[in-house]
N, C-alpha and C positions, 0 to 999 in steps of 0.2 A: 859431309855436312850440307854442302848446298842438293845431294839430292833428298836428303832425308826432309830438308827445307820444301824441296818441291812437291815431296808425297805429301807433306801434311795442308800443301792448296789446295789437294784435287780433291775434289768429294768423293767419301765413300761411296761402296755400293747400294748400300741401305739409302739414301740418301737419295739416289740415282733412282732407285726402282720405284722409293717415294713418289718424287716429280714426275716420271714417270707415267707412274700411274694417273697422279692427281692433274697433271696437264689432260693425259686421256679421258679421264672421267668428265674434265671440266667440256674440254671441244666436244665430247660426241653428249653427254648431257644438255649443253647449250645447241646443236645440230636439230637435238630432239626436240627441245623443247620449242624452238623458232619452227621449226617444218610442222607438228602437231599446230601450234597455234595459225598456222599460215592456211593450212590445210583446213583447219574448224573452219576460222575464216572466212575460207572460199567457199568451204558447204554451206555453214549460218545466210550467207546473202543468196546463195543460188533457193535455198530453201525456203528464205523467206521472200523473195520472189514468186518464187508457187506458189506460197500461202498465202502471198497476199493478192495474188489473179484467183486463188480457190473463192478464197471470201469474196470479193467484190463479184465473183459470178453467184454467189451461194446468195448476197444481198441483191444481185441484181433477179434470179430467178425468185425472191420471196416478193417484192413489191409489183413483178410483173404476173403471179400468182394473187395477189391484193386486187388488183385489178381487173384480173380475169375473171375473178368473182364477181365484181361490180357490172363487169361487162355482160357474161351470162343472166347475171340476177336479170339486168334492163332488155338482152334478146327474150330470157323469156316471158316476162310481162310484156314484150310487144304482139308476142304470137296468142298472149291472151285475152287482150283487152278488145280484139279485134271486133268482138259484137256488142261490147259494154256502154253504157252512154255516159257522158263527162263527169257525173257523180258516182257511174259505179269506179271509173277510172282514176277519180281523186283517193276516194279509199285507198285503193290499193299502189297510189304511188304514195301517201303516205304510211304505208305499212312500209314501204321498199326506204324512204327516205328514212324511219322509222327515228333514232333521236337525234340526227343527223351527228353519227360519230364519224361517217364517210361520206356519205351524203350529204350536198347540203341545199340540194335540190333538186327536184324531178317536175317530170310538166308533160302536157300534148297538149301539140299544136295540128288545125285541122290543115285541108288543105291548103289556106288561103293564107298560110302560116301566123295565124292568132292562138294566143294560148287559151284552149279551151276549157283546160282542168289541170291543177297542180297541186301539190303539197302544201298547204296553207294555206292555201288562194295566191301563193306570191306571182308578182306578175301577172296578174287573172287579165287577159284581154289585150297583152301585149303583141305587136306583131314581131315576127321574130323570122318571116319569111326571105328577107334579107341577108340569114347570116348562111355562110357556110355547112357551120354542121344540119341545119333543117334540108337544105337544098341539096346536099349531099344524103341524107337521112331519107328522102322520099324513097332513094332507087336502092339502097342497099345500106345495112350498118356501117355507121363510122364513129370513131374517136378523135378529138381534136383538142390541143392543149391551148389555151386563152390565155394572154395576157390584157390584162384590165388597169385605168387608170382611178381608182379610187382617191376620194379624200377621206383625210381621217382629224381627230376631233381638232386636233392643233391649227387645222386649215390647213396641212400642206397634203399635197398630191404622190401616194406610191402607187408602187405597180405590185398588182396580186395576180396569182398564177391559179389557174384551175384546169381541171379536165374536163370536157363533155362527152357522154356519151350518145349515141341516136341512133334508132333503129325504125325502121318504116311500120307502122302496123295495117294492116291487111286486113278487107272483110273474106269473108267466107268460100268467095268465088275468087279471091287471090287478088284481086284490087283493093289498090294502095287507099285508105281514107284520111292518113294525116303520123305524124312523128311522133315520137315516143322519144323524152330525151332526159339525162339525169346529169347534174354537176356533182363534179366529186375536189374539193378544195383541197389544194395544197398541201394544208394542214395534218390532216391525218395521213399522208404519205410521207410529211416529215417526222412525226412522231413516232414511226414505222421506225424509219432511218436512223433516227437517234437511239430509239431503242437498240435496235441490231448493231451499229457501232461501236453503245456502251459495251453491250455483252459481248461482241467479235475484236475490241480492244483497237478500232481502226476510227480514219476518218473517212466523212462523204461526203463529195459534191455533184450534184445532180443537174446538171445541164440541160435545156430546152431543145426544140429541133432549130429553134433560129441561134443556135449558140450561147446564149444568155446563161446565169448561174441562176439555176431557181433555188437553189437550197443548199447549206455546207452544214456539218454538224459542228464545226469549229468556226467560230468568227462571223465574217458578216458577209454574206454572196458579193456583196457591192466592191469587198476586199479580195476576192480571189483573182487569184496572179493570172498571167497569163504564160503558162509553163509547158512545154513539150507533151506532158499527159493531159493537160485541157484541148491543148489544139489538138491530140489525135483524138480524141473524144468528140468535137467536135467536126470531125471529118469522119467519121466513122472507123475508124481505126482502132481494132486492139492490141493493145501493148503494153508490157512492164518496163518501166524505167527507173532507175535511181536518177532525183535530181533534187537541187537544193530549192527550199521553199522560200519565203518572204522573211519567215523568223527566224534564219542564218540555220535551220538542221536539214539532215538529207533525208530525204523519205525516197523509199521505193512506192513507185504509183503504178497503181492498173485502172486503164482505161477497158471499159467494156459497153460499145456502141449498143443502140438497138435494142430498148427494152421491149422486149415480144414475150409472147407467152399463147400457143395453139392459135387460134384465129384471130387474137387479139390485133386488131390493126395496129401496124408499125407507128408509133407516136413520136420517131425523132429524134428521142429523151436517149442520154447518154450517164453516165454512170463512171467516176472517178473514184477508187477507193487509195490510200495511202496508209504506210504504217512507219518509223521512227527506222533509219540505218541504221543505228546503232544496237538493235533490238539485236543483230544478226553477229553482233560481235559480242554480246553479254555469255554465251557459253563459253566461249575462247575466253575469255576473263576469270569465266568460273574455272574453266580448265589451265588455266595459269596458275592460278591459285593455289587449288589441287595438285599440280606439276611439280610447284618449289615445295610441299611436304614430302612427296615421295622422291623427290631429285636430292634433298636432306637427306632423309632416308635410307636411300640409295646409296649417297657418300661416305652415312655412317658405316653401313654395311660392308663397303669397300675398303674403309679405314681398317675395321676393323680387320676383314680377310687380308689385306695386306700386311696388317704388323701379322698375323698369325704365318703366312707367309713369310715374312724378310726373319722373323725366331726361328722358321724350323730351316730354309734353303736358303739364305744370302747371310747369315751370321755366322755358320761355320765356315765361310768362306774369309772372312774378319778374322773368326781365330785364328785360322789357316795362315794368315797374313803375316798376326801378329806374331806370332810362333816360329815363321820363315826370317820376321826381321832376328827374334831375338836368338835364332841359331848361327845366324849370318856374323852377328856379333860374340860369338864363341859360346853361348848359355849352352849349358846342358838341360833342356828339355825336347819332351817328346810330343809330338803331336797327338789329339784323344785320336779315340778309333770311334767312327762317326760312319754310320752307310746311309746317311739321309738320300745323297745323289751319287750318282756313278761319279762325276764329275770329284765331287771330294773324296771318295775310296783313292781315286789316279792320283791326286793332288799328293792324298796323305802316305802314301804306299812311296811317292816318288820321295818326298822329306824324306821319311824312312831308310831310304836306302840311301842320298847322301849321307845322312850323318850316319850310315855304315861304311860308307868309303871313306870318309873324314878319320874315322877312329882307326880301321886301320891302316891308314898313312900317319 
């Protein structure tokens, strides 16, 4: 009695190959499913890493391409203008200045650096031999990035950012007669900026060569942090980093020093792009997702093959059982004849010949 009490604690075999199975299924499906997500993961951020150094060079070589035009258009109106007199040269810087979508001024100044002819008369007769870009501008072209303290209608004073360009113009025997110079405003290199953002799905901040934020496509320059990718930006360092911003998310930032473009003189200007961490874990989400349908799936399929299993190889082993208790307790029956597995042939063949030794004793 007390062992018959003890076979009926211990779980059957069906039962056993169940758990079994269904423990195995549960560990190496949860194995799967942690290492595939961990694994996206680590590729989603390495990748969007790339993408997001591809893009900020993709926007840094478009606006130093912006530029490069501006820059050629003003070398070659220098090499032109060089026998023209200050009316034929007003013309023709305002063709160049044309509705000032980039321009938003052009001019020449003689030697004695007074402006001799410009694009709407602006500035007519100013001397301008003082500044840098002129004095630079006699012996060979250059580019120089301006900040300016303007007032505006309120009475308070900001600071406006521009670019000038200047190129020396030459008479005929190769002496120098006076500058050639064009501004090109801030403004339509931010509008640049924003556009290619909108459409690259990123942000920008655009840095001067004194360090200063000229432009962000998000927020207000005044507000931009001072974060591991501005300061390498500002030292001329390129580099991708994940790091957390101002408004509590992480962003991967690419700094990309040195906006240059062919002979374009080095202007200082640095170039920050950023894109959202979390962008690099949305396919792992999407693949999680995805994962518990067919991990479902999966299970069912296993459910299934497994009763189709424990029906055809671990139930004749039950009968087998049952059939061994009720001979043990004198019944006269016989076990079926079953060749599912070699195992039950031995099983049933061995029954079989006790209860022929049984009978004849």
């Amino acid at each position: 009695m007390p062992r018959r009490k003890l076979h009926r604690k211990a779980p059957s075999l069906t039962v056993v190959t169940f758990a079994f199975v269904a423990a195995s299924a549960i560990v190496v499906g949860l194995m799967l499913f942690l290492l595939m997500r961990d694994r996206l993961e680590t590729y989603g951020r390495e990748t969007l890493a790339t993408e997001i150094g591809v893009r900020a060079e993709g926007v840094q070589t478009a606006l130093a391409h912006v530029l490069y035009d501006e820059w050629s258009s003003l070398k070659v109106l220098a090499q032109d203008v060089g026998a023209d007199d200050p009316a034929t040269i007003r013309g023709k810087l305002q063709t160049l200045v044309g509705e000032g979508d980039r321009l938003s001024w052009a001019g020449y100044a003689g030697l004695d650096g007074t402006i001799q002819a410009s694009a709407g008369d602006v500035v007519l007769g100013e001397d301008v031999s003082s500044t840098s870009w002129f004095q630079t501008g006699l012996s060979k072209p250059t580019a120089e990035d301006l900040r300016e303290t303007v007032s505006t209608v309120s009475g308070q004073d900001r600071s406006r950012s521009s670019l000038v360009f200047a190129a020396p113009v030459r008479k005929a025997d190769g002496q120098v007669r006076g500058v050639i110079s064009a501004r090109l405003d801030l403004s339509s290199a931010t509008i640049l900026l924003r556009d290619m953002a909108r459409a690259l799905d990123i942000d920008l901040v655009l840095i001067d060569s004194a360090g200063a934020v000229l432009m962000q496509t998000r927020g207000r320059a005044e507000d931009a942090p001072d974060l591991p990718s501005l300061q390498a930006a500002r030292a001329g360092a390129s580099t991708v980093t994940l790091e957390r911003w101002p408004d509590g998310r992480s962003y991967f930032s690419a700094a990309m020093p040195d906006i240059a473009y062919r002979d374009l003189p080095s202007l200082g200007w640095s170039l920050v792009a950023r894109v959202p961490a979390d962008l690099a874990v949305a396919p792992a989400e999407q693949l999680s997702r995805g994962m518990i349908f067919y991990l479902a799936s999966f299970g069912l399929m296993l459910l299934l093959l497994t009763m189709i299993f424990v029906e055809s190889f671990i139930r004749p082993f039950g009968v087998l059982a049952r059939i061994a208790s009720k001979i043990a307790d004198g019944a006269e029956v016989y076990p079926p004849d079953t060749n599912r597995t070699r195992e039950v042939q031995m099983i049933t063949a061995a029954i079989v010949r006790l209860q022929t030794r049984l009978h004849r004793h």
